[in-house]
C-alpha positions in Angstrom: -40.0 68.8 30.3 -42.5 69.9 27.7 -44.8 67.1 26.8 -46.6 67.4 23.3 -50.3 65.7 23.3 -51.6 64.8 19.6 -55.2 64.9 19.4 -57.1 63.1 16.7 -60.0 64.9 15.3 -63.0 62.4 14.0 -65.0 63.5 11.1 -68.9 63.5 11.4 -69.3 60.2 9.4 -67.1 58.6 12.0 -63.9 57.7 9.9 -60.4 58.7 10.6 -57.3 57.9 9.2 -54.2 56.8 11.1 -51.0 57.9 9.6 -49.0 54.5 11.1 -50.6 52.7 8.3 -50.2 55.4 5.3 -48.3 52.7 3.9 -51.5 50.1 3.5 -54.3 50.0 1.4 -56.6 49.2 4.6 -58.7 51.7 5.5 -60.5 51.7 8.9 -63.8 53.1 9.9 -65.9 52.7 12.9 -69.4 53.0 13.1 -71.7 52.9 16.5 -73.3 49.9 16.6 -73.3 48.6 13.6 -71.2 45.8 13.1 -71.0 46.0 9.0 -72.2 49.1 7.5 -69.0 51.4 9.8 -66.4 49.2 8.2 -65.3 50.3 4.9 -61.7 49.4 3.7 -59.4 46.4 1.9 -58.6 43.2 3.7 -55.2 43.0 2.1 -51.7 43.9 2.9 -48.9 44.7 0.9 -45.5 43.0 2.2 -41.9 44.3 0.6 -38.8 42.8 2.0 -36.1 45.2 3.0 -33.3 43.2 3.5 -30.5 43.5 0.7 -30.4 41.8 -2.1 -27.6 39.0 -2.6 -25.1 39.8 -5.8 -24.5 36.7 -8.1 -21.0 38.5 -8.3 -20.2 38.3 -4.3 -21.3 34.4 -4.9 -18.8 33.8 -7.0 -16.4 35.6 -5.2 -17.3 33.7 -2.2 -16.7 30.3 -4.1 -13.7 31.6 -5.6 -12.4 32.2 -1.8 -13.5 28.9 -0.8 -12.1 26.9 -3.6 -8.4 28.8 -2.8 -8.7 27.9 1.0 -9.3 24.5 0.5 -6.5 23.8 -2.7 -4.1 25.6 -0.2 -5.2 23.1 2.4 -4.8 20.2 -0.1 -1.4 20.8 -1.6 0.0 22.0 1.6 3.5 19.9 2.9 1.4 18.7 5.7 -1.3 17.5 3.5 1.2 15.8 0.7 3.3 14.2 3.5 -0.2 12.8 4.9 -1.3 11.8 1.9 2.4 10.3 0.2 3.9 8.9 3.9 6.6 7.7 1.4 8.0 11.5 1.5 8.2 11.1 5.8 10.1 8.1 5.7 12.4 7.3 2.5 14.8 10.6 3.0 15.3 8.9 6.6 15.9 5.2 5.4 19.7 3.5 6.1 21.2 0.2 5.2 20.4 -1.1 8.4 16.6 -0.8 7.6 17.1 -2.7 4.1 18.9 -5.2 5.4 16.1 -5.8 8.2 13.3 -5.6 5.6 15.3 -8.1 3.2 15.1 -10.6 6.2 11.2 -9.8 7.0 10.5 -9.4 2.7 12.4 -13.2 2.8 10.4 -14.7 5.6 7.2 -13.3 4.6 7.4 -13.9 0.5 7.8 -17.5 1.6 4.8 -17.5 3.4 2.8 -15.5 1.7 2.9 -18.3 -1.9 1.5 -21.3 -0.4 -1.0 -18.8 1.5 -2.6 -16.5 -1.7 -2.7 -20.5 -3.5 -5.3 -21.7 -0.8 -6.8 -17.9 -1.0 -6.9 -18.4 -4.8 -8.9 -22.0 -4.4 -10.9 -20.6 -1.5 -12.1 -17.6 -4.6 -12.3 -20.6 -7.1 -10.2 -18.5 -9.3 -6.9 -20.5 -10.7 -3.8 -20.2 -8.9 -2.2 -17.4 -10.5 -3.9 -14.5 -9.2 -3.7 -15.4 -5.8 -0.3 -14.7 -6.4 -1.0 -11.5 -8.3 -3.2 -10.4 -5.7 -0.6 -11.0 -2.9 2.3 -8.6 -4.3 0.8 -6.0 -6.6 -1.0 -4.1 -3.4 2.3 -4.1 -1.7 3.8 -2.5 -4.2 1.2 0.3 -4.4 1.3 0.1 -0.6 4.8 1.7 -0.4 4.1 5.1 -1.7 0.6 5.6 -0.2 0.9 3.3 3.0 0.7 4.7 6.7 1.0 1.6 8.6 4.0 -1.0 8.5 2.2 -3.4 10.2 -1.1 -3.7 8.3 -1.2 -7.2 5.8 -1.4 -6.2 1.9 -2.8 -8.6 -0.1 -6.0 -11.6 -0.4 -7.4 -12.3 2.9 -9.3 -15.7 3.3 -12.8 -13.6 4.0 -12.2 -11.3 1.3 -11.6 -14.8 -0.8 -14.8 -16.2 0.3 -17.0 -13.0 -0.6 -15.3 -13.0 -3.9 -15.9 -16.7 -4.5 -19.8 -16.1 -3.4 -20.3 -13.5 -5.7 -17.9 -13.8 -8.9 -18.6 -17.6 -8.3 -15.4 -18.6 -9.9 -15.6 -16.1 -13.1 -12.5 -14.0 -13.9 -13.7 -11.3 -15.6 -16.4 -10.7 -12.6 -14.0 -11.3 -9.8 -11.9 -8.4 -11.5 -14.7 -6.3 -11.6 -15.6 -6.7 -8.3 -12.2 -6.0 -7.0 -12.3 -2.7 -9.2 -15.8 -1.1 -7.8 -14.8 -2.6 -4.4 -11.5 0.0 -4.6 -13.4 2.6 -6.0 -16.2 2.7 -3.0 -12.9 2.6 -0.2 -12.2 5.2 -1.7 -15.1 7.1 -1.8 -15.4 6.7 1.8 -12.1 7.7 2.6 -12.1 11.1 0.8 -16.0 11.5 2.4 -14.6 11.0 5.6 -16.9 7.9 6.6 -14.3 5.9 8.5 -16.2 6.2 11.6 -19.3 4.0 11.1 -16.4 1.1 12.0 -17.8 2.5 15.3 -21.4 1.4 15.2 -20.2 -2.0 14.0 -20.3 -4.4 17.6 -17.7 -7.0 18.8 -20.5 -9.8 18.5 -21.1 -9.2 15.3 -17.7 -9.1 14.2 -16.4 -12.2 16.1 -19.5 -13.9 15.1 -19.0 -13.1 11.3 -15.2 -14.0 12.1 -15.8 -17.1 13.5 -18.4 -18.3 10.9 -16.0 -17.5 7.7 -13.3 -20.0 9.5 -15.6 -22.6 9.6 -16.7 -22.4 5.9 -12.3 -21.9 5.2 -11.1 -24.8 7.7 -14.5 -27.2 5.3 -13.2 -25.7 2.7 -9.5 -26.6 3.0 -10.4 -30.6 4.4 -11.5 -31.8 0.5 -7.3 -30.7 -0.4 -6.3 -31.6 2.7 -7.6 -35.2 1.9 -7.3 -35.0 -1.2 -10.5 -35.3 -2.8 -12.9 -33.3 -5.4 -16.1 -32.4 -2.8 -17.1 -29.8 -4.5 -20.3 -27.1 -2.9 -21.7 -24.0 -2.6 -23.0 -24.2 1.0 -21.4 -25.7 4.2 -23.9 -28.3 4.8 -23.4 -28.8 0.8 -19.8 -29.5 1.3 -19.5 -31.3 3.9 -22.3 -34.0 2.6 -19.6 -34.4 -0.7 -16.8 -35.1 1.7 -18.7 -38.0 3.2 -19.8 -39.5 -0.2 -16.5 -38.6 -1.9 -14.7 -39.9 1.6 -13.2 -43.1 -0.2 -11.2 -41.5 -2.8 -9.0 -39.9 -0.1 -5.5 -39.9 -1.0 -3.4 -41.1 1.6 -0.2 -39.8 0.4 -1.6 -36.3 0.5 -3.3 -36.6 3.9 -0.5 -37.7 5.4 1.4 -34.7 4.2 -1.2 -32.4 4.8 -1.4 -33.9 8.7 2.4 -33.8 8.7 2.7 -30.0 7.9 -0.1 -29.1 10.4 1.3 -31.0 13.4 5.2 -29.4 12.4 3.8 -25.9 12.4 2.4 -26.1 15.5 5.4 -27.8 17.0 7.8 -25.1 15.7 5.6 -22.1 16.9 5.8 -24.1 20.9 9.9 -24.0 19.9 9.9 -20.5 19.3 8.9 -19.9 22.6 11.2 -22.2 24.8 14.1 -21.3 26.6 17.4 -23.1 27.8 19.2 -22.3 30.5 18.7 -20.4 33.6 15.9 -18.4 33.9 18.0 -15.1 35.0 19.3 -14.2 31.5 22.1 -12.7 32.8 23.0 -16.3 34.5 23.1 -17.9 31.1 26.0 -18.9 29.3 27.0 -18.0 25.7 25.9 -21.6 24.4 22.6 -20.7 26.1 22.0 -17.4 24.3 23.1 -18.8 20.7 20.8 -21.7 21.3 17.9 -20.0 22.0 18.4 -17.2 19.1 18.3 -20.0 17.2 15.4 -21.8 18.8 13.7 -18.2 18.6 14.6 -18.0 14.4 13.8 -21.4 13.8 10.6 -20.8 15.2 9.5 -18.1 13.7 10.4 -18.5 10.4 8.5 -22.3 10.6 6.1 -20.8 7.5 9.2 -20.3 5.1 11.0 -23.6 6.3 8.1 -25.8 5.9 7.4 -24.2 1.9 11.5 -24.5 1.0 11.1 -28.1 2.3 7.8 -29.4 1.1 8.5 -27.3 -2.7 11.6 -28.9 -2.7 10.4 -33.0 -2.0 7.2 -32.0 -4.3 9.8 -30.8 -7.1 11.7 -34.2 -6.5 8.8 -36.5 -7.4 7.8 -34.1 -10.3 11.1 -34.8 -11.9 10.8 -38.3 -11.6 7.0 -38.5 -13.0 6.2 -40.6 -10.1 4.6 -37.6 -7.7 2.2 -39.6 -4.9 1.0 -36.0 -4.2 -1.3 -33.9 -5.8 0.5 -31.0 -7.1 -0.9 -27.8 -8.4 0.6 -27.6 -11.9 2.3 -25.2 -14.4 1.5 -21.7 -13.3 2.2 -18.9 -15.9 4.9 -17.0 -16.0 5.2 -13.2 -16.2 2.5 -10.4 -15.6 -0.9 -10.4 -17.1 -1.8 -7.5 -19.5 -3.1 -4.1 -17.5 -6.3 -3.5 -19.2 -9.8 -2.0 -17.8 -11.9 -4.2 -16.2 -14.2 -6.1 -18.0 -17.8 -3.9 -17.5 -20.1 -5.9 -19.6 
């Protein structure tokens, strides 16, 4: 192996020149002993990138790629089915469904009127759109629901927000529903269902259990029958007292009445006659508890055929000892944008 020795000749005014740095304007001298007057040269360096140069062309073909990957992904039969559950489930719906949603549509319509009424007074809005609000998102709910067991419609804390913000006013109260919608939605396309996960069980039984405090005050002043009106819990409750001898008995004693036969019918639902081996029991046994069961559970829909039917009684005689809620309009109200000013 030959080995090839380069030998670097210095010039008598002690400079030399290194071809490594050919490409710099530094120039380096050395000098004995003198610290200044041997260095001669430029302190500065010139830097050039090498690496290659991005095309504004390959951007936009990059983008272009992008954008067909993810409209592929969008309008792909996966993504429409997840998106429109309607197209999973109708092609695979039978008469025995219907006729087991009719029953449960039944039961739960009757419930659901005297329940978006107290939602509606718990907003301070009148009592019409509590029942607009309790079948319009059901409606939408069929094409773009995923759950059959989630409630559509006014809840009572949803009520309560909406009564502590719009205070009572329509036009806000429809505005607030609107930009409410329009933020869900934001954080559904963004993907920002998981901060549910940083929200704790305390805090969310606390705020529970607070909002059914302020519904339960603010359902006593109908319940009895009197005008306490308030903002506040302490505020409400101090108008009960003052207001407390204008009750109305007839109403309290319907109001009582409908409470105690609720929970009455919900301990029915759950007895059973006969032996306790089912297959001991008789035929009698089994037709009586189906019916115990049925009575039961529909208790909501029973008590509002019953109680609208005595209330319509004494309106047709002009001599109601209740406090009825009146004339409710009939029909749709016009679909218009919502109020922004």
């Amino acid at each position: 192996m030959k080995t090839q020795i380069h030998t670097i000749s210095v010039p008598s005014d002690g400079s030399y020149d290194n071809e490594a740095l050919s490409c710099s304007t530094l120039d380096i001298s050395t000098h004995n002993g003198e610290p200044h007057g041997g260095l001669r040269g430029s302190n500065e360096f010139i830097l050039s990138d090498s690496g290659q140069k991005i095309n504004s062309d390959d951007q936009t073909g990059q983008l272009h790629l992008w954008l067909q990957r993810k409209a592929k992904s969008a309008f792909s039969e996966k993504m429409i089915k997840k998106r429109l559950p309607i197209l999973r489930w109708l092609p695979q719906y039978n008469s025995t469904d219907a006729i087991g949603d009719l029953v449960a549509g039944i039961t739960v319509g009757l419930t659901v009127i005297p329940q978006a009424l107290a939602y509606s007074g718990i907003a301070g809005l009148p009592a019409a759109y509590g029942l607009y609000g309790s079948f319009l998102g059901c409606i939408v709910y069929i094409v773009f629901g995923s759950c059959k067991d989630v409630p559509m419609g006014p809840t009572a804390i949803a009520s309560l927000l909406t009564f502590q913000t719009a205070g009572g006013n329509v036009g806000r109260a429809i505005l607030l529903c609107f930009l409410s919608g329009v933020v869900e939605l934001m954080m559904g396309i963004l993907g920002l269902g998981f901060l549910v996960d940083f929200v704790s069980g305390p805090v969310s039984s606390g705020f529970t259990s607070a909002v059914s405090l302020i519904i339960v005050t603010s359902q006593v002043k109908d319940v009895l029958g009197i005008s306490a009106k308030g903002s506040t819990f302490i505020e409400i409750w101090r108008n009960i007292f003052n207001d407390i001898h204008n009750v109305q008995l007839w109403d309290t004693f319907l109001g009582i009445t409908c409470i105690a036969v609720l929970l009455i019918m919900r301990i029915i639902a759950g007895l059973k006659v006969g032996p306790a081996d089912d297959e001991l029991k008789s035929k009698n046994h089994r037709i009586i508890n189906k019916i115990m069961w049925l009575v039961g559970t529909s208790r909501n829909a029973i008590l509002v055929v019953v109680c609208g039917a005595i209330g319509y009684s004494f309106q047709a005689s002009a001599a109601a000892p209740f406090k009825l809620i009146g004339d409710i309009p009939p029909g749709m109200p016009t679909f218009k944008a919502p109020p922004f000013r």
